[in-house]
C-alpha positions in Angstrom: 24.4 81.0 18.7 21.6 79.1 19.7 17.8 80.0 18.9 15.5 79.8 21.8 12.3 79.8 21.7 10.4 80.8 24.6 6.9 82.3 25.5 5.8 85.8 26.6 5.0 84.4 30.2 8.6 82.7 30.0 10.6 85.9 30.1 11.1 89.1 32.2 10.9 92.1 30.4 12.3 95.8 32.0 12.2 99.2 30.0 15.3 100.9 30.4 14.4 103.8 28.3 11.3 104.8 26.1 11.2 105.1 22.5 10.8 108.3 20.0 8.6 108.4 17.4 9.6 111.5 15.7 8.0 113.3 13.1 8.0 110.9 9.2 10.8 109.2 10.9 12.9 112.1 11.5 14.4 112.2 15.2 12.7 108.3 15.6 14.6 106.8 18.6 13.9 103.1 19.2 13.2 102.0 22.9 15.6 99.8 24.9 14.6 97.0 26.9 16.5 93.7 28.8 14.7 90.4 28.6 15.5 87.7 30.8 14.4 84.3 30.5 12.9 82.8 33.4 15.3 79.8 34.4 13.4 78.9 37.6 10.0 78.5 35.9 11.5 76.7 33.0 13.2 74.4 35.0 10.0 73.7 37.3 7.9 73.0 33.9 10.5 71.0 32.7 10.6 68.7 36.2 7.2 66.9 35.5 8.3 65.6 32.3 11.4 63.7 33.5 9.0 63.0 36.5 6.6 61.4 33.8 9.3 59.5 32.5 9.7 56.8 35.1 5.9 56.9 35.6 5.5 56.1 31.6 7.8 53.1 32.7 6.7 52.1 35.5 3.0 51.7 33.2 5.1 49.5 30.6 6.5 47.1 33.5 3.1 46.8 34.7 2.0 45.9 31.8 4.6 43.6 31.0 3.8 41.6 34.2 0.6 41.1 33.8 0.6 40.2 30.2 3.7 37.5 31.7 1.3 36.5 34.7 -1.8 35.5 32.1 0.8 33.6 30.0 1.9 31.5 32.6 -1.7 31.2 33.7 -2.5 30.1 30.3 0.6 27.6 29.9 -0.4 26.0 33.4 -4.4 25.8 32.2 -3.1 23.5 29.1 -0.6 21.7 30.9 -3.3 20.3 33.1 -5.9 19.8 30.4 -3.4 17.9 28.6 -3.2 14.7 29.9 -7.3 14.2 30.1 -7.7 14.6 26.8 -5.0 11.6 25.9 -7.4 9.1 27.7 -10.1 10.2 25.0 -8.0 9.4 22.1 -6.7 6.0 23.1 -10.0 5.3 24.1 -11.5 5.6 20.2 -8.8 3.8 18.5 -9.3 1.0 21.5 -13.3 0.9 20.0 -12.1 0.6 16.6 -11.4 -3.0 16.0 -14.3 -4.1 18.4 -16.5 -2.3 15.4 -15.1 -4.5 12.9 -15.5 -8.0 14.9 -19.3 -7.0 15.8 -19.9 -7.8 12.1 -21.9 -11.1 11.9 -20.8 -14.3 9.8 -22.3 -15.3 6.5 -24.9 -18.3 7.5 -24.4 -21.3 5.8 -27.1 -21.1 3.7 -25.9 -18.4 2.5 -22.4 -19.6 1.7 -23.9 -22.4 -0.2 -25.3 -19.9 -2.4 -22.0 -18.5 -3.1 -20.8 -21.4 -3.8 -23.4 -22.1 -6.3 -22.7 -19.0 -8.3 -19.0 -19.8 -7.7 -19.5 -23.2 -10.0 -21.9 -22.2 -12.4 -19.4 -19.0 -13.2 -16.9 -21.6 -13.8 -18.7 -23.7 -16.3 -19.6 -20.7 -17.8 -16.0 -19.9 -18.8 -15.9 -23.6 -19.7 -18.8 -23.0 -22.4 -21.1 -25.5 -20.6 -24.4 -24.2 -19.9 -26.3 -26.2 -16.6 -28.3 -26.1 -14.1 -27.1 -26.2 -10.4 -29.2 -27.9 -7.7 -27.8 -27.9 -4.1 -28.7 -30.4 -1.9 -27.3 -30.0 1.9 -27.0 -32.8 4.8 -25.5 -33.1 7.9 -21.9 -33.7 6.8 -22.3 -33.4 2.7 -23.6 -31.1 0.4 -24.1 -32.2 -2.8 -24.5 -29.9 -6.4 -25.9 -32.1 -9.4 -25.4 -30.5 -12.4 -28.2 -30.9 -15.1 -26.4 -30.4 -18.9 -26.6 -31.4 -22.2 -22.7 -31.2 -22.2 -22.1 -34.0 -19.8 -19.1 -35.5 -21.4 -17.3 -32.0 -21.3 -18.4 -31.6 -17.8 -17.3 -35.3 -16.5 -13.9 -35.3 -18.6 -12.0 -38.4 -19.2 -12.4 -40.6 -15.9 -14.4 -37.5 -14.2 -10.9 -36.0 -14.6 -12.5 -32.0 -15.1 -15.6 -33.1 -12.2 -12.7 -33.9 -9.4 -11.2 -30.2 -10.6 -14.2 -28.3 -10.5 -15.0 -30.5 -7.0 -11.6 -29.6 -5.6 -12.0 -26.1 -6.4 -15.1 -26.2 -4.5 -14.0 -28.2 -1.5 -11.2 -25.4 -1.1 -14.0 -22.4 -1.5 -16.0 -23.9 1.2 -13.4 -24.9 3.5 -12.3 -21.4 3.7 -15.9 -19.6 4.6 -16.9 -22.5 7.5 -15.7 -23.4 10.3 -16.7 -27.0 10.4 -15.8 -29.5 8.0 -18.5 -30.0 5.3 -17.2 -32.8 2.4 -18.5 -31.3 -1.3 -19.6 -33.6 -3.8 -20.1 -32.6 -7.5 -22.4 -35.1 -9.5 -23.8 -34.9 -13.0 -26.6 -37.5 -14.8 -25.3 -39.6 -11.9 -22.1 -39.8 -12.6 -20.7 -40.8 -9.2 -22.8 -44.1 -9.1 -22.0 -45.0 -12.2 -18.1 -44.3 -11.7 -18.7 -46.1 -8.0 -19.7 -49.2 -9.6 -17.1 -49.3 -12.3 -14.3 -48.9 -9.7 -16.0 -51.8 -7.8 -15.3 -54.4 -10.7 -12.2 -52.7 -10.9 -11.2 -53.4 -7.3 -12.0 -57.3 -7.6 -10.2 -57.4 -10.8 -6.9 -56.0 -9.6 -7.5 -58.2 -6.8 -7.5 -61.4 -8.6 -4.4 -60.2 -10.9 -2.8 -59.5 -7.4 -2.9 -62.6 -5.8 -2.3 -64.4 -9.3 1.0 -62.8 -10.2 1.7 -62.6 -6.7 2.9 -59.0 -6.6 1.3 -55.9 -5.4 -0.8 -53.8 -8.0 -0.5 -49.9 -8.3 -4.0 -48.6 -9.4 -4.2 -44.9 -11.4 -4.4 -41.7 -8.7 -7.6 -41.3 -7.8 -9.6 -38.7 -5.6 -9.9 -39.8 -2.2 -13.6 -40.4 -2.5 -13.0 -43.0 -5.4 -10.3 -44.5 -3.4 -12.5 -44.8 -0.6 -14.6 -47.1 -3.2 -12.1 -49.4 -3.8 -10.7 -49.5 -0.2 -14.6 -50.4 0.9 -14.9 -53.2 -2.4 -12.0 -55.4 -0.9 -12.3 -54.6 3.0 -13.8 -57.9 3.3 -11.2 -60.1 0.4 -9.0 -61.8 3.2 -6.1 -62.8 0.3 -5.3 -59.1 -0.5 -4.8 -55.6 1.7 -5.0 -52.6 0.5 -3.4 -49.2 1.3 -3.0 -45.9 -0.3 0.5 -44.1 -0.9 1.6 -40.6 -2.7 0.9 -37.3 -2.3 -2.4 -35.9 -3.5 -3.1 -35.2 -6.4 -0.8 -38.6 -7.4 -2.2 -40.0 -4.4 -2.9 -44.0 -5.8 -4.1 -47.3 -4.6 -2.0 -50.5 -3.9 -3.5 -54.1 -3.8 -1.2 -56.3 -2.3 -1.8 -59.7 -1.8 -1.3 -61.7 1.6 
């Protein structure tokens, strides 16, 4: 059996004979009755709800849709603000290097300077201790070193004066665009050394042309073989001529 559960204004209730009370429950006769559910009302109640059913659907669908129709809208919105904002990014990096090639060049003046502090941190590690005075010209700047320690400066045949001026050729060829020549001089050296290479030239000269054989001087820097080249331009009984590689680049007097 099934329990139902219904209402007072679900049923139908008919009397089909009274009750007896009786006297202290003697000659008590309960009352008989027939209830009937109401089928037709329960069925029109329950109607609505299968009616709300598709209706409650119907709501979800809608829903559904519109929430789809707001996506799309979205998805179409950054599709089309996509590709403007690409332009914007290629655009920085594209500044980027122009930034770093607004910076301005050292001066000259200014390189000098480094320069300057480049050779006197040198000498410092060599344990000299000197002055550095820079004189500039059109093609040459010149750096004459004031010391007590001149013979540790010079070396044997300016052999640690042509380092350190190397060095410094190479520093300054590297920070200017033009070319500049360096030249490194202490208690003037270089017109002392100029001078001995002179009597040097005409002296190989003579042995030249006496043993009748060409002479290989000692390398040299190119500014000291410059010096002898220049002594025996004008000596029509020898030529002279330079062969090697630097820093075993040398002099050859040949006589004619």
């Amino acid at each position: 059996m099934t329990d139902l559960h219904v209402t007072r204004a679900q049923v139908d209730v008919q009397v089909i004979s009274n009750g007896k009370k009786g006297f202290l429950g003697i000659g008590k006769k309960l009352a008989s009755v027939e209830v009937t559910v109401k089928q037709a009302k329960r069925s029109e109640k329950s109607a609505p709800e299968k009616e709300n059913k598709p209706k409650h659907q119907a709501v979800k669908e809608a829903t559904a849709d519109q929430a789809q129709k707001e996506k799309s809208s979205v998805q179409k919105k950054q599709a089309k603000s996509a590709p403007k904002q690409q332009p914007k990014a290629a655009s920085v990096s594209a500044k980027a290097p122009a930034k770093a090639q607004e910076k301005p060049d050292r001066s000259f003046e200014d390189v000098l300077v480094d320069l300057g502090n480049y050779l006197a941190e040198i000498t410092k590690n060599m344990g000299i201790s000197a002055t550095i005075n820079v004189t500039p010209e059109k093609h040459t700047v010149y750096y004459d070193f004031e010391t007590e320690q001149e013979g540790l400066l010079i070396g044997k045949r300016g052999k640690n004066l042509n380092s350190l001026q190397l060095l410094a050729q190479d520093f300054l060829d590297k920070r200017v665009r033009r070319r500049v020549r360096v030249i490194l001089d202490v208690a003037n050296y270089r017109d002392r050394r100029a001078e001995t290479l002179s009597h040097l030239a005409q002296k190989t000269a003579r042995d030249a042309i006496a043993a009748g054989k060409p002479i290989t001087l000692d390398p040299m820097p190119a500014l000291e073989r410059k010096v002898i080249h220049t002594s025996l331009a004008d000596n029509e009984h020898v030529k002279t001529y330079s062969r090697g590689n630097e820093p075993r680049r040398a002099v050859v007097v040949d006589p004619q």
